[in-house]
Each structure stands twice: as structure tokens, then as C-alpha cells.
N, C-alpha and C positions, 0 to 999 in steps of 0.2 A: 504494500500500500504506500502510494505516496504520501510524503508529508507536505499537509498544506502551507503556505507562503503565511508567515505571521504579520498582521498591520504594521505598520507604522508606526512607532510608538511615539509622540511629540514630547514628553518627556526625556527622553531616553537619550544622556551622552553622547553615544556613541555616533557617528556622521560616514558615511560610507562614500568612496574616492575609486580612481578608476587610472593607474599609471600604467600606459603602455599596455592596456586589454587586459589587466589584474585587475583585480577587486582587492582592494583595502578599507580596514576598520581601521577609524579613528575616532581615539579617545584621550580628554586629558583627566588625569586622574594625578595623586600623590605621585608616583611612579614618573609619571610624566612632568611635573614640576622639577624633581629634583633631578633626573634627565637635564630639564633647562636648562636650570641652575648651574648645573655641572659645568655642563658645555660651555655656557655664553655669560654667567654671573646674574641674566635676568632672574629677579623669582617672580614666576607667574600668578603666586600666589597672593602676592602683598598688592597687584596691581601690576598694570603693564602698560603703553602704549603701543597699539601696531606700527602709527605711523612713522615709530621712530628707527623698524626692523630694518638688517641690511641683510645680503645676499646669505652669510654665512648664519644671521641668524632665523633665516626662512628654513635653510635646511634644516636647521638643528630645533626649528619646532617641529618643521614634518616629522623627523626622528622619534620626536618624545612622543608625540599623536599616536603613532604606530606601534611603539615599544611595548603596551601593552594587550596587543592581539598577534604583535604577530615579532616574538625573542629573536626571529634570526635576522630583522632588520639590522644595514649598515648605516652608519652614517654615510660614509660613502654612494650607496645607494639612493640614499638621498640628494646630494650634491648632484647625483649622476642625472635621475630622474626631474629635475626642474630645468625646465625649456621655454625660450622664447612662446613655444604654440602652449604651451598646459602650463606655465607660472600661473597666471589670473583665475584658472580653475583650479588647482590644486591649494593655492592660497587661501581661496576664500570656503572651501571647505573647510581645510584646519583651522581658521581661525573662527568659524561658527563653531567646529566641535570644542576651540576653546572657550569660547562665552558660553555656551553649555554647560560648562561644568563650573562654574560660577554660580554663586547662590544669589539667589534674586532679592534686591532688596526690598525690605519689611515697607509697607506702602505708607507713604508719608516720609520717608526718609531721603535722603541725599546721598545719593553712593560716594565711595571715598574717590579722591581724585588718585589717578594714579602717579605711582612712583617713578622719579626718572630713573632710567638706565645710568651705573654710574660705567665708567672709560676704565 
């Protein structure tokens, strides 16, 4: 018997991506912050601005996005995988699956601004 296709779920972190006729799950979870962190000294957790990412730190969020569905990701792979034709799609998928995983703020309140990146 086949298994049925599950909805959609609008809650649900996880943001699905398409490099090079692969399917990929991405998620950012704790795993994925400290990935960031690691890599680039951003923490995604305190706050972040996208508009201030450069090329190396595009890959190194793809990286973290995917780290947790799928271990045998490289960094490298990533680097390799963003292109002139799929940056602006690949991009704004992880960075939806990052603001997914961000708690929403309590209504009536002011989100905190984010932190700058330091050098």
C-alpha cells in the first residue's frame, strides 16, 4: 500500500529546497545556530540581519539549514552548489526556514532589534 502525501504543515520549520534535481530539508534548529556561530561568529540566535550576509556567509547558513536532515553535508558543497541561476532561490528558502524557527513575538510587543555582526 502506498503511503499517502502528508499536508503541509504551516507551522512546521522545516522549508524544502531543490539543488541540482535533489530535494533538501531545511531546518534551523540549536544545531544549526551553533553551526553559524562556529563558522562565521554570527549567532542567529541573539538576532541577525540578512542584509548584512556576504558570499561566505550565505554558504555557511545553507550549511547549518541542512546539517540537520541531512550529516553528510559539506561545507564545500555548499560553496559549490550556489550559482548565478539558483542564489535568489536557494537564498530565500533558507532564510524563510530561518525566520521559522524564530518564536513569534507575544502581541503587543516590539521585537528586539537585531545585533550587529561584529569583524
Amino acid at each position: 500500500m502506498a503511503k499517502s502525501k502528508l499536508p503541509h504543515n504551516p507551522t512546521s520549520r522545516v522549508r524544502k529546497l531543490t539543488i541540482d534535481g535533489t530535494g533538501y530539508s531545511c531546518e534551523f534548529n540549536f544545531r544549526a545556530y551553533a553551526a553559524m556561530h562556529e563558522l562565521t561568529g554570527i549567532s542567529l540566535i541573539k538576532g541577525w540581519d540578512p542584509t548584512l550576509i556576504d558570499a561566505k556567509e550565505i554558504a555557511c547558513l545553507l550549511y547549518a539549514g541542512l546539517l540537520t536532515h541531512h550529516r553528510d553535508i559539506d561545507l564545500e558543497f555548499c560553496f559549490n552548489s550556489l550559482r548565478a541561476d539558483n542564489f535568489g532561490e536557494i537564498y530565500s528558502v533558507v532564510l524563510e526556514a530561518y525566520k521559522a524557527s524564530l518564536p513569534q513575538p507575544k502581541e503587543g510587543t516590539n521585537p528586539p532589534k537585531p545585533v550587529e555582526k561584529s569583524e
